[in-house]
C-alpha positions in Angstrom: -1.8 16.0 53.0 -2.0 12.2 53.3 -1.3 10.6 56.4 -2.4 6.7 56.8 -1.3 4.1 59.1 -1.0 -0.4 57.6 -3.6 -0.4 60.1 -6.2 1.8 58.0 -5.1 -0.4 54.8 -5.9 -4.1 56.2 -8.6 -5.3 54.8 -9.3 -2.8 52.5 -8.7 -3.4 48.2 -5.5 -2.0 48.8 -4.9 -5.1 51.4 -3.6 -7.6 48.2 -1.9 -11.4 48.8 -1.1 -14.2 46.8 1.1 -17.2 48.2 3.4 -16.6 50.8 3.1 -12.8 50.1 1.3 -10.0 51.2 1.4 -5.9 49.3 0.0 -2.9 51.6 -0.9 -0.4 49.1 -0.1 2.4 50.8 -0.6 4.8 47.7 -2.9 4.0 45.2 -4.1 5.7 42.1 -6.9 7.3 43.9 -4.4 9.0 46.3 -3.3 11.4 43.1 0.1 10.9 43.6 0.9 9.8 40.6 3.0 6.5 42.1 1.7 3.9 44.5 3.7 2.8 47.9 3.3 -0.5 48.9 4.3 -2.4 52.3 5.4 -5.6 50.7 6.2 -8.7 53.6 7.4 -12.0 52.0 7.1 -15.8 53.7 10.8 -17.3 53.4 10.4 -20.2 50.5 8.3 -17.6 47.8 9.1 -18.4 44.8 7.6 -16.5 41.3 8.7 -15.3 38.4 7.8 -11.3 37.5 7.7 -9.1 34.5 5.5 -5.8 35.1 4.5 -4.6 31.6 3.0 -1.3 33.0 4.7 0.0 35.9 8.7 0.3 36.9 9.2 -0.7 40.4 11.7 -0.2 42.8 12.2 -1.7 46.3 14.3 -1.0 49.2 14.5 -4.1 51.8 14.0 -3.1 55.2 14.4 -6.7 57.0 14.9 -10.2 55.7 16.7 -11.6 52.2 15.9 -12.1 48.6 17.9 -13.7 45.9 16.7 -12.0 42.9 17.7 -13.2 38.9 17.4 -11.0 36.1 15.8 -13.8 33.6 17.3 -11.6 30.3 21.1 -11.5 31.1 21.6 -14.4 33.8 22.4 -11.7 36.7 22.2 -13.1 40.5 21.8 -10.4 43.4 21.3 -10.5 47.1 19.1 -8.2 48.3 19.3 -7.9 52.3 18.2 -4.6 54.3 19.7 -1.4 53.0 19.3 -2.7 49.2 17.8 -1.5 46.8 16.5 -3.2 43.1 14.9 -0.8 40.9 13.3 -2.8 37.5 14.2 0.1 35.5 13.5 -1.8 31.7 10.5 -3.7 32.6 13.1 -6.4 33.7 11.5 -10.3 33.6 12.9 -11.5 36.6 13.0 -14.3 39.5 12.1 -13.5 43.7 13.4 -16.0 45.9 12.8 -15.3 49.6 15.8 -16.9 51.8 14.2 -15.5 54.9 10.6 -14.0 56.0 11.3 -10.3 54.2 9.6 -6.9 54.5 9.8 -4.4 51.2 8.4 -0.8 51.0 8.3 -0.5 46.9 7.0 2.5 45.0 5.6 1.9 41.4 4.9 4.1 38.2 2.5 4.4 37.5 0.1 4.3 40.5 -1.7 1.0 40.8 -5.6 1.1 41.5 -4.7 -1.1 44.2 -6.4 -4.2 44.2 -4.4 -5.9 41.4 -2.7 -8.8 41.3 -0.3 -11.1 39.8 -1.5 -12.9 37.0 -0.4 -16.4 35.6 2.6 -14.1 33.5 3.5 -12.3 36.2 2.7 -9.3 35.7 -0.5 -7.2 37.3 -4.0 -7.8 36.4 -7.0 -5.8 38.0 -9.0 -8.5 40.7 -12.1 -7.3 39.5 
């Protein structure tokens, strides 16, 4: 059984940012899980543009808001707490944060942990 706290996470690897964001990996490859879990909290004003090559995400918003634009067809959501956005086809897409925003997102497959975004937008190891 796994049991870990955020607290056991910051300033680990697994403890990634960027601008104006910040991923918890709460599950990482190493766990054996086969998925990562990450505690995703988002400034208001982020901005980027995404596309994971590798891995299908999902997120469910537990506080805050996100305007989110699926680049391929044009498609605007809101995403407030209770939502849900899965990128079920690998979808190229735009994050807007309206308001400071906290995510708990799984991903398949696991992610070592200590990736990042890259200048396409998609995950590359920090090593």
């Amino acid at each position: 059984m796994i049991v870990r706290n955020a607290s056991e996470v910051e300033g680990t690897k697994a403890d990634a940012s960027g601008p104006k964001w910040r991923s918890l990996r709460m599950l990482t490859r190493a766990d054996g899980m086969g998925f990562t879990v990450t505690q995703t909290t988002i400034e208001a004003g982020m901005e980027i543009e995404v596309r994971y090559e590798n891995h299908l995400e999902a997120c469910l918003c537990i506080e805050g808001a996100l305007e989110i634009e699926d680049l391929e067809t044009g498609a605007h959501h809101v995403v407030g707490p209770g939502t849900i956005y899965a990128l079920d086809r690998h979808d190229r897409h735009f994050v807007r944060a309206t308001a400071p925003t906290r995510l708990i997102c799984v991903f398949a497959p696991a992610l070592a942990g200590d990736e990042t975004h890259d200048a396409s937008g998609g995950y590359a190891p920090a090593s």
